[in-house]
Every structure is written in structure tokens, then in C-alpha cells.
N, C-alpha and C positions, 0 to 999 in steps of 0.2 A: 620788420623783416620782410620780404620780399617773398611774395605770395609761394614762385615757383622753388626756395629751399623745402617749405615744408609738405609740398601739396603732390598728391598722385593721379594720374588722369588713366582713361578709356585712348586708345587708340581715336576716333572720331574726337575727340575734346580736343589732341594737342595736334590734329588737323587743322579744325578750328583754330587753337592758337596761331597756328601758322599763316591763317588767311587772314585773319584780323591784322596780324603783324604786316602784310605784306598789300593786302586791300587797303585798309584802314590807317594804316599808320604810315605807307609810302614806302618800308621797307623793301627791294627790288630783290626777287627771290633767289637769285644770283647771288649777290652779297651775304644772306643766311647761308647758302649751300658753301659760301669759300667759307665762312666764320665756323662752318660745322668740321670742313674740311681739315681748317689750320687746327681746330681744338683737339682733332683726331690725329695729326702729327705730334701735335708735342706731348699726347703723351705716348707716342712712338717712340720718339727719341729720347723721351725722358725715362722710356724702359729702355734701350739701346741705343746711345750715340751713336755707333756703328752696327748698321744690324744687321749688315750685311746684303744678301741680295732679297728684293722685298716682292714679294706677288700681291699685289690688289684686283680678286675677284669682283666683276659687275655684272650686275643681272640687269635690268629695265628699272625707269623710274627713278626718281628722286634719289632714293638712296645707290644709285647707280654714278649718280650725279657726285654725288661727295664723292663716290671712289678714284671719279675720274679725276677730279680736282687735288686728289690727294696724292694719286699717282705723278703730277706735275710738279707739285710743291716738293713731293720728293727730289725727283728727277731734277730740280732745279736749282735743288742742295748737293749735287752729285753724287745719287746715292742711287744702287744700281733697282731699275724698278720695271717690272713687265707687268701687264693689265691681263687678267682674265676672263673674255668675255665671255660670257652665256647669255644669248639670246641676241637680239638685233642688235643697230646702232643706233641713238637716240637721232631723231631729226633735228635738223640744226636749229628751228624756232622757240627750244624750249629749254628751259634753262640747262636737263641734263645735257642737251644737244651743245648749248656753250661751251656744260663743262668740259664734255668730249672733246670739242674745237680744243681747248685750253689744253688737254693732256696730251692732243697731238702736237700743237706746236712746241709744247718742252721735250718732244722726241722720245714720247714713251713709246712703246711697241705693244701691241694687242696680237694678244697670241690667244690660243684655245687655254681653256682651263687648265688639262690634263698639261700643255708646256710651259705655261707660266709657272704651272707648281714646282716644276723638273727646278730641283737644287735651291729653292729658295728656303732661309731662316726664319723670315717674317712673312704672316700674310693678315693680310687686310679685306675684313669679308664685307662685300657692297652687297652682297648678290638683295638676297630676299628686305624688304621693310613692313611696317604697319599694316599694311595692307593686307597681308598674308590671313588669312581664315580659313582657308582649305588644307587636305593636306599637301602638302611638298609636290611639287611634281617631280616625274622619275628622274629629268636630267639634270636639276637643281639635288636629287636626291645622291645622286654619282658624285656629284662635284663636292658636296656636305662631309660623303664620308671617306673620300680620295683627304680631304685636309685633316677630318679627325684623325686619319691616319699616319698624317706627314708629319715627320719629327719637323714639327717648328714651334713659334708662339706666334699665336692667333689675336686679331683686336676686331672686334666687333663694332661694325659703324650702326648705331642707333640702338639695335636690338639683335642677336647673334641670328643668321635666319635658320628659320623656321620655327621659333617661338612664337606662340601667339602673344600680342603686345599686351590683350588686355586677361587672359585666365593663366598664364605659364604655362598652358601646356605646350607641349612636343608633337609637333604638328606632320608625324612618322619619319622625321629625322630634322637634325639641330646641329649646326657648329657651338665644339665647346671651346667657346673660348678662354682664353687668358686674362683677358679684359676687353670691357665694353665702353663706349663713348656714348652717351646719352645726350639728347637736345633736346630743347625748348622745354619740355614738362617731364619727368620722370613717368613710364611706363608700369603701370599695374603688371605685369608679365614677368617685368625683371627682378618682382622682389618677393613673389612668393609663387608656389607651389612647385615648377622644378626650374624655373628663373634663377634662381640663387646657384643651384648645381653646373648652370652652361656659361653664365655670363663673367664671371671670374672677379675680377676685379671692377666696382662699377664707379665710372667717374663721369659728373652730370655737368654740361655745358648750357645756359640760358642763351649765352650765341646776343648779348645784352641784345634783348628783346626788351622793348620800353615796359614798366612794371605796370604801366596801364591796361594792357594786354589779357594781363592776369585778374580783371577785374570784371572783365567779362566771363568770364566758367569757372562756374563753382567746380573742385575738387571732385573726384569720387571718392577718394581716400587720404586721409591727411596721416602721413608721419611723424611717427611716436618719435622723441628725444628725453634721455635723462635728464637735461638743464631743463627743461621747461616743466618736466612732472613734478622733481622733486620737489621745485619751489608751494607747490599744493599740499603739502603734508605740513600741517600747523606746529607753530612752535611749542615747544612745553611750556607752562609759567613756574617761576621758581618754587611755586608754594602748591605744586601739583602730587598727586597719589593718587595708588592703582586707579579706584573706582573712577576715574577721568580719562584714562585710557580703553574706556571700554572691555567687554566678557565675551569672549569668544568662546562658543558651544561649538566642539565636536561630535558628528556622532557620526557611529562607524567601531567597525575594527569586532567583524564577527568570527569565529573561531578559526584558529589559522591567520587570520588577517591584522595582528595588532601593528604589524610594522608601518601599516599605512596611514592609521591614525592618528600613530607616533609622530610619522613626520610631521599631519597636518598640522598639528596643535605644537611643536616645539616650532614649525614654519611659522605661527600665529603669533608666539613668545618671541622671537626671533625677529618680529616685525612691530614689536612694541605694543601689544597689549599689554592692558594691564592685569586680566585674568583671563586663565585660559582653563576650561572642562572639557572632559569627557566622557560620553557615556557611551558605551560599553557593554561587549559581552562578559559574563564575567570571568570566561577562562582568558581574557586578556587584563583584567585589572594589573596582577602583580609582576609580569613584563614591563607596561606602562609607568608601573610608580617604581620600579626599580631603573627606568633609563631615563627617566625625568620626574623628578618629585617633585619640580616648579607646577608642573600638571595638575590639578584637582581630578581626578579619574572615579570615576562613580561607577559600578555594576547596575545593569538597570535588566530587570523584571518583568516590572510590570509598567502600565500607563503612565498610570499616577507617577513615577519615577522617575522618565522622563521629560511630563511635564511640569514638574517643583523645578527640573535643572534649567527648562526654556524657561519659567518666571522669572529669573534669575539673571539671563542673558540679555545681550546687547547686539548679538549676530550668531547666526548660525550654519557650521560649516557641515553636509550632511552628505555623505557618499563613499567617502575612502573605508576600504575593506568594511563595508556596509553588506557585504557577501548574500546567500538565498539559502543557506541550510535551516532547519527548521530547530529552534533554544529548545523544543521539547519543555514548555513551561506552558500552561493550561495559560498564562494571561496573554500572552502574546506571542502564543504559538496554532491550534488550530489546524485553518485551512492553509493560512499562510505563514511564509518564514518569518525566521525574525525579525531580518532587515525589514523587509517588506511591510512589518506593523512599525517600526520606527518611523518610518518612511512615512507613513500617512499620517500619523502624531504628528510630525517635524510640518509636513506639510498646514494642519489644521492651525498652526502658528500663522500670528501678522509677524511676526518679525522679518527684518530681510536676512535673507541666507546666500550662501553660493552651495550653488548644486556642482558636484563633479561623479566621478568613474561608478559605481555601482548607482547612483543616485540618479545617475544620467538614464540609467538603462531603463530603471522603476520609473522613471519620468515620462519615457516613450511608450509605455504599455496603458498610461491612464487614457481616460475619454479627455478628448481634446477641449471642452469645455472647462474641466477642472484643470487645465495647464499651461495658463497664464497670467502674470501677472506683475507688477511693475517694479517689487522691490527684490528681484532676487538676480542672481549672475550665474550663470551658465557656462559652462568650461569644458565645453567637448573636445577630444579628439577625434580625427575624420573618421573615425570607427564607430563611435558613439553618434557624434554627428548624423551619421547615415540610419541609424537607428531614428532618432529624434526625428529626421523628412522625410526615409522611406524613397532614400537616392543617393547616388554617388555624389558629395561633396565637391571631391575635388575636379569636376568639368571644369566648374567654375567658381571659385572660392569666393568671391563677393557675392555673388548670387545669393548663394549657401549661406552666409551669413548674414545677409538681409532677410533672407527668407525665416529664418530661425528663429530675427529677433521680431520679426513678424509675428510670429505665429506660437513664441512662448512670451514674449512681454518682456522688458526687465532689459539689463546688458548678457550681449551671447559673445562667447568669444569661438574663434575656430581655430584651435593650435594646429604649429605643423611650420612649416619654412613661411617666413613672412605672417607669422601668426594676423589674422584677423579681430577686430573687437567694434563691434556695434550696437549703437543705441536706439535709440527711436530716431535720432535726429544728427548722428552724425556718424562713420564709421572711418578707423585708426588701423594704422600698420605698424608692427614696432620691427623695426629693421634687426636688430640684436637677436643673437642666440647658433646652434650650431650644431651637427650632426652629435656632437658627443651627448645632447642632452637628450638624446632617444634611448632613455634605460628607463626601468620601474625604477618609479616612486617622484619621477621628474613632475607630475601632475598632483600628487598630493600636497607636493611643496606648495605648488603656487596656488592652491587651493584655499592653505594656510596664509599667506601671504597676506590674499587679499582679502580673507575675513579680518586677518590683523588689522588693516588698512582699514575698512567697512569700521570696524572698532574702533578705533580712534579720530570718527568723525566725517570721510574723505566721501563727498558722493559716491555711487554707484559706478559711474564711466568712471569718473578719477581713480575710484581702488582698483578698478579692471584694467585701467592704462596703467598706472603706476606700479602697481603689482607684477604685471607683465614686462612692463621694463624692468625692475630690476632682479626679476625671476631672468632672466636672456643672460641681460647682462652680466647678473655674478657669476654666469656659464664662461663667462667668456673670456671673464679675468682667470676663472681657473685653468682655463683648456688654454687659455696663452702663455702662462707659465711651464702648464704641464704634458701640455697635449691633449687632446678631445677622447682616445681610447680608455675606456676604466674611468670615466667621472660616476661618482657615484652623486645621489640625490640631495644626501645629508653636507656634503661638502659646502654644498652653497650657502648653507646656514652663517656662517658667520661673515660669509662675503653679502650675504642678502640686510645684516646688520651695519655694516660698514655703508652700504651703497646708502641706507634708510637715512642715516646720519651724515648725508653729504659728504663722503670719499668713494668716489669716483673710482680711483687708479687702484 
């Protein structure tokens, strides 16, 4: 497969690509700007054969450059099209300068921004690219939100502007578009943090760049797909039982809290272990064994209680409704709460675990010497997240995630749009999942999920990727049939079974 389907880059990396492609390989950079241009048409017209009358805004620079090419290729299908300039004219020696020659001779007309827009259906935004790090300037900022405002559809050449290419953030304003055309390398910006919210539709153009190109820069982020995870989840043999599918230990679910539990551990079941525990406060036991009695649920006390159930186990999943009130029980009450004595029990274990939501928090408050280490997973949300660095996450979400998995050990993931997951040695984006799964209990699932996964065998990254892919995904099959509003957490469960076992659809 072809480096650039799976692979994410930095703004400066798929610069790079571009020079090597055009240094190196003889490509004239003319010829990439028409191949970005035509790629940027058709899927114009593939949203609107007739789209009626079309405005393509250009700012400076390269991406100035497609718009102008793209304004001729119009105009030369006689389709009605006016240019919006903001800013100079490119000089004629360089290739936007061509392009310009080019959009003048098909007889396009360059008007101001504010007249180009006057009555158009379609626009085409050149203005801002790559480049961008700062924020917006003010007259790029007028022109941004004159279009968000214009009843039309929008198509984004490269990157919508004023997103930064490589953190997603909103660089104090942003066209939203409808759809985005992508070249050369897929842009870290447009697929997580508020990337996904502006670029609309994203459709990625290589612009056949020779695949030797791609052999010069390693990735910053490689793209999660379900075809390639699933196949990593080993087959059953016919003569197989439970004790082959691994023991998932939950523990969690302090008073008031057993719903969260619940999920992790029927998530766990759900994901094909072959036993799943709980231990527990005891005013949650007979909830627990009344809405799943597949469950082993144990009350746990004292020490000793929870540690007969870790002897037992084969992974351990430690955080959901793991809550801070104090059991009022002389063995594991005290100075501190309940949770809080689980917690350091759970921790004095070698086994590998995945830490999430109350566990995370207990996590951030130890001495940083006791808070690393290689066999456990990490599942923050940028709430938690922040807690654990003691920063705002989302400036820059790979950052964040590198740093995290720095400085706790193990695989960390960073959920959120464009979820993040990194190891020591490589970090994954899984493109899948969707505003409707911003409700409680969406994180205990996949807490569940991929202690299942950890149990029946699946490396560390692998259960963290795989688990995270089809925690997105079964969102997605549901919210396509139903809609994203009112998904609830439990729903996934039997979609999250289907996806484990190869159905996809």
C-alpha cells in the first residue's frame, strides 16, 4: 500500500514532500499546482454539475496558485466564475504568477473579495495555506467571515484557512467548509481537535506523486483502519474454553457509581473474554448481579479481598465509578477513601491494566517516580489529560500525547475528535467516531473493550488501536441509522460484538 493512504504529516514534512517531488524527482511545480487544481474541480462538479455562479477567493502563495488555476479550468468549461483577490498579484516568475497568467487568459475577472461574493453559490477558498501559524490577520479575517456567512457551499483548497495544518486549532477565525481537497500528505489539523468540525467533507489527492517520495519522511501519525486492526485479533481454535480467553478484573463502581462498572465489565464480555470480575463496593453488588449475572461481582473490604481477585486475573481494568467517599470500614477506610485504597492495591500489582476516569485523577496526584510504567494503558479525556501534565492538552494534541506517554510509560491515548494513541515508538489516529458519543459512560465502554482485547492476548498498542477503532466505529453504524442525538453508551455493545467478529456494516 502506498505510504501517503495511511500516513499523517506536520505542515514542514509535506513541504518537504513537495520539494523532493519537484527537486528531486523533476516534477515542475506547475504541473502539481494544475493536478491539485483539476483534483479540486472535479470534486466541484461532482457536488454540482451546474453550480452555478462560483467565487474562488486567493490570498498569496501557492495555495493562491491552485485557486487561480482552478478559476480557468472553470471558466473554460463555461461555468460562470469571478476570482477574489486579497492581497497582491503574484509576479509572473513563479509558478502562482503562471497560474495567474493562466486564469487571465480564460477570461476570468478579479474583483475584490466583498464583489466576487455578491450572488455567488459556490466558493472556493485559496486564501490562507500551510503556512499559517499566527493568527488570521484582520483583512483575511473580514473576508472568513463575509463567506461563513454567505448562503453558499464552500470547498476548501488544501486546508480550510485559518486552521493550523498541524494542531487544528482556529487560528481566531476559520472558513467552514463543506468540503476540503487535500494534497500530497494528509494534514494533522484536519483530523483532530476542531479539524473535523470546519473541513466538512475530506477528500485526499496524492497529485501521483512517485511513492518514492514517501520514503523519504517518516509519518508523525499513521492512520487507524478497521481492515488492518481486525485482522490482529487471533482466531479461536475449535477445542477452546473460557480460561483461554483471558480474566478481566474490574474494579470501580463506589457508591452511587455502579453504572459505570456495569458498562466496563459487560464492554469486557462483549469483547470476548472469557471471564469477567468485579470488585466492588458492596452497596453495588446486587445492581451488578441483577443486570448481568455473566459478571462474577465480589464486595470487597478489605486487602486481602481484592488481592485473591488480582491472583486470579489476567488484566485489570481500574477506574470507572472508582469514586473518593470514604466505605467507613477500619481496613480500607482511614485516612483515605475507598477508592483511593483500591487504587494503591491495584497499583502494587505486575499485571497490565488500563487505567481510565476516577483512576486517571488518583494517577495525577502520586509522586511522579511511582507513575510509570510499561505494561499499562491510559485513557484520558482532555479533562483528565490536563490533570495528568498540568496543561492545556489541546494547543496541541500530539504534543500532549507524546508527552504523556513519556512521562507515564505504557500506551496513552488522548480521546476527543481524531482521538490520539501512542506508544514508545509509534503514534495512531483513528479517523472514526462523532459528536453523538459525547455522553457518560462512552469511556467506560472502551475501557472495557480494551481490557477485553488485552485478555485475549492482543499487545498493548494493538488492544489500544483496536479497541479504539471499534469503540468509534460501532458509534457510527448506530448514529447512521439513527442519528447522533440520544446515543446512549450501552447501545454499542452489541455493535462493538459484531465489529470483534468481522461485520463491519
Amino acid at each position: 500500500m502506498n505510504k501517503s493512504v495511511t500516513s499523517i504529516y506536520l505542515a514542514q514534512q509535506v513541504r518537504e514532500l513537495d520539494r523532493i517531488t519537484i527537486e528531486e524527482k523533476g516534477v515542475p511545480g506547475i504541473k502539481l499546482m494544475r493536478s491539485a487544481a483539476q483534483a479540486c474541480v472535479d470534486v466541484l462538479l461532482e457536488q454540482a454539475s451546474s453550480p452555478g455562479k462560483v467565487s474562488v477567493l486567493c490570498g498569496s502563495g501557492n495555495n493562491a496558485g491552485d485557486g487561480f488555476i482552478i478559476a480557468g479550468l472553470l471558466a473554460n468549461r463555461g461555468i460562470e466564475v469571478t476570482v477574489g483577490l486579497v492581497g497582491k498579484v503574484p509576479s509572473g516568475g513563479t509558478d502562482a504568477g503562471k497560474a495567474y497568467g493562466y486564469c487571465r487568459e480564460a477570461g476570468v475577472e478579479i474583483l475584490t473579495a466583498e464583489l466576487s461574493l455578491k450572488n455567488s453559490a459556490f466558493v472556493v477558498d485559496a486564501l490562507l495555506g500551510t503556512g499559517l501559524i499566527g493568527p488570521v490577520r484582520p483583512e483575511y479575517q473580514q473576508v472568513i467571515s463575509a463567506v461563513n456567512l454567505h448562503d453558499c457551499t464552500v470547498l476548501a483548497v488544501d486546508l480550510p484557512s485559518g486552521l493550523c495544518a498541524d494542531t487544528g486549532n482556529i487560528l481566531g477565525a476559520c472558513i467552514k467548509a463543506d468540503m476540503t481537497v487535500t494534497f500530497i500528505g494528509r494534514k494533522l489539523g484536519l483530523l483532530t481537535n476542531d479539524g473535523p468540525e470546519v473541513v466538512g467533507e475530506l477528500n485526499f489527492a496524492d497529485l501521483s506523486v512517485p511513492g518514492s517520495v514517501f520514503d523519504a519522511i517518516e509519518p508523525s501519525v499513521r492512520m487507524l483502519s478497521y481492515e488492518d486492526q481486525i485482522r490482529k485479533l487471533p482466531v479461536r481454535n475449535r477445542n477452546a474454553h473460557k480460561m483461554n480467553h483471558g480474566h478481566v478484573l474490574v474494579v470501580g463502581g463506589d457508591q452511587g457509581m455502579a453504572g459505570a462498572v456495569a458498562m466496563a465489565a459487560e464492554a469486557a464480555m462483549y469483547s470476548g473474554a472469557g471471564l469477567v470480575s468485579v470488585a466492588t463496593h458492596p452497596t453495588s453488588v446486587n445492581s451488578l448481579v441483577a443486570r448481568r449475572p455473566e459478571v462474577m461481582t465480589k464486595s470487597v473490604t478489605t486487602p486481602d479481598e481484592l488481592k485473591a481477585l488480582i491472583d486470579r486475573a489476567t488484566v485489570i481494568v481500574v477506574g470507572p465509578g472508582l469514586g473518593n467517599e470514604s466505605l467507613g470500614n477500619e481496613s480500607l477506610s482511614g485516612d483515605s477513601a475507598w477508592g483511593s485504597k483500591l487504587f494503591d492495591i491495584v497499583l502494587e500489582s505486575e499485571l497490565p491494566m488500563i487505567i481510565d476516569a476516577d483512576g486517571l485523577n488518583r494517577l495525577s496526584r502520586l509522586p511522579q517516580q511511582s507513575t510509570r510504567r510499561d505494561n499499562w494503558i491510559l485513557t484520558p479525556h482532555p479533562g483528565e489529560a490536563r490533570n495528568l501534565l498540568g496543561k492545556d492538552v489541546q494547543v496541541n494534541r500530539l504534543a500532549s500525547v507524546k508527552q504523556l506517554q513519556e512521562k507515564y510509560g505504557g500506551v496513552c491515548l488522548l480521546k476527543g475528535a481524531g482521538t490520539l494513541i501512542a506508544s514508545h515508538y509509534d503514534v495512531w489516529l483513528c479517523p472514526y467516531g462523532n459528536p453523538g458519543m459525547s455522553v457518560a459512560g462512552m469511556g467506560d465502554v472502551l475501557s472495557g473493550i480494551i481490557g477485553g482485547l488485552v485478555a485475549q492476548g492482543l499487545d498493548m498498542s494493538d488492544a489500544a488501536c483496536l479497541g479504539v477503532i471499534v469503540h468509534s466505529l460501532a458509534a457510527d453504524n448506530i448514529t447512521a441509522r439513527q442519528g447522533q442525538r440520544g446515543l446512549l453508551a450501552t447501545q454499542l455493545l452489541p455493535e462493538i460484538r459484531k465489529l470483534l467478529n468481522g461485520m463491519p456494516g
